[in-house]
N, C-alpha and C positions, 0 to 999 in steps of 0.2 A: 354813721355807717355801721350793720352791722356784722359784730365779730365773725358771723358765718361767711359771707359775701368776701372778707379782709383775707380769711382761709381759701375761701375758692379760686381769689386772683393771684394768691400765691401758689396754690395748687398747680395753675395755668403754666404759671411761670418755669414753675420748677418741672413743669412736664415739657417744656418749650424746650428746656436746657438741658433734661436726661433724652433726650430725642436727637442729640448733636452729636454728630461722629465724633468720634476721639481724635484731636487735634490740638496743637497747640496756637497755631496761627489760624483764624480765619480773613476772608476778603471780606471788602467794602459789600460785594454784589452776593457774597454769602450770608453776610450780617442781616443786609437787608431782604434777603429772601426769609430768612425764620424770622424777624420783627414784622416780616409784608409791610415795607414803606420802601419808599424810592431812595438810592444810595445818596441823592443831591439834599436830601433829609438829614440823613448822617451825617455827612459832613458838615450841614449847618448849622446839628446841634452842638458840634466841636465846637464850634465860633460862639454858641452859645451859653455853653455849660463847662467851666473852666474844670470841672471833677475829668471830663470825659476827654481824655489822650491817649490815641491808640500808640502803636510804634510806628516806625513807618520803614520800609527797607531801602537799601540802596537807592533803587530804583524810586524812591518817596510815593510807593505804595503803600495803604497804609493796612496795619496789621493787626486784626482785634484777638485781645485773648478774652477768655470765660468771663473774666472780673469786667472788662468793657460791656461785653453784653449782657451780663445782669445788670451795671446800671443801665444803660438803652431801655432794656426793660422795664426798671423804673422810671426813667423817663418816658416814655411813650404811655407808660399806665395814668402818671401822673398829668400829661398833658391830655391825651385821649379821652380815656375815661373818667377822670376824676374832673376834669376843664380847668386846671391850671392855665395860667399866660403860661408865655417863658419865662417872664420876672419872675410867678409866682412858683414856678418850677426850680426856677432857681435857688429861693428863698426855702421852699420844701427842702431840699436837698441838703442842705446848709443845716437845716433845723431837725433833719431825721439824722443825720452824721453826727451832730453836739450831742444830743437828748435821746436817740431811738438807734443805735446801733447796730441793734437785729433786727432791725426794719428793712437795713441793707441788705442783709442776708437773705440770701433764697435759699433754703436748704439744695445742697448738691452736695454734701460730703458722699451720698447716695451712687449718684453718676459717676464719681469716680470710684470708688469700692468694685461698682459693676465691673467700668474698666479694666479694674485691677483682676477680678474675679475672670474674666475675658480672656487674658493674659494667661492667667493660672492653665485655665483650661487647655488653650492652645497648647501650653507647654506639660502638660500631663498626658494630652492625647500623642503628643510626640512619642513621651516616656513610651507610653501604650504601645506605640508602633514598634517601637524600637524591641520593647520586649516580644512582640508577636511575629516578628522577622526572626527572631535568635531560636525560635521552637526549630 
C-alpha cells in the first residue's frame, strides 16, 4: 500500500473526528451514525475485539468517548477496506499496539485546540459585551 493512500485514510479519519460536536459521551446510535454502520455492528465488535469497552451508565446504556471511536475507526478501516476477518483484525490490532503505536493515533490534538479556541471566543465576546454595555 502506498504511503500516499495510508495519509488519505488517515486524513478521512481525522476529518470524521474534527467534524464531532464537543462532547464527552457519545450514544450507541450516535457512534453509529458517523461510522454509517448499524448500532447491532457495534456492539458485536464489543464481543469481538477485547481493546473496544465503552462505559456504560446506570441505566447500561453504553457510552463511547473519542478514544472508542478512533478505534471503531480502525476497526471498520481494517475490516472494510483493508478485508481483514475478525481474527485477522484482531491480530492487526494486537500487532499495531506492540510494534506501531502511532498507527493508533489519529491526529486530533487539532479538534481539541479548535475546542478550546471555541471557548476562548465565546468568552472574549462576553468580555466585548460587557465592555460595550459600560460606554
Amino acid at each position: 500500500m502506498k504511503k500516499n493512500e495510508a495519509d488519505e485514510r488517515r486524513e478521512g479519519e481525522s476529518s470524521v473526528l474534527a467534524n464531532l460536536p464537543t462532547k464527552v459521551y457519545y450514544s450507541i446510535r450516535e457512534v453509529a451514525e458517523i461510522l454509517e454502520v448499524k448500532a447491532y455492528i457495534l456492539r458485536f465488535w464489543e464481543g469481538e475485539f477485547p481493546q473496544l469497552h465503552p462505559k456504560t451508565s446506570k441505566g447500561g446504556r453504553r457510552q463511547y468517548q473519542l478514544d472508542d471511536i478512533k478505534l471503531l475507526l480502525l476497526i471498520k478501516r481494517l475490516l472494510y477496506r483493508e478485508g481483514y476477518t475478525i481474527a485477522g483484525a484482531r491480530a492487526r490490532l494486537r500487532e499495531i499496539r506492540l510494534h506501531e503505536p502511532n498507527q493508533m493515533d489519529i491526529p486530533f490534538d487539532e479538534w481539541r485546540k479548535k475546542a478550546g479556541l471555541g471557548q476562548m471566543i465565546l468568552e472574549l465576546k462576553q468580555v466585548i459585551d460587557c465592555l460595550g454595555g459600560a460606554k
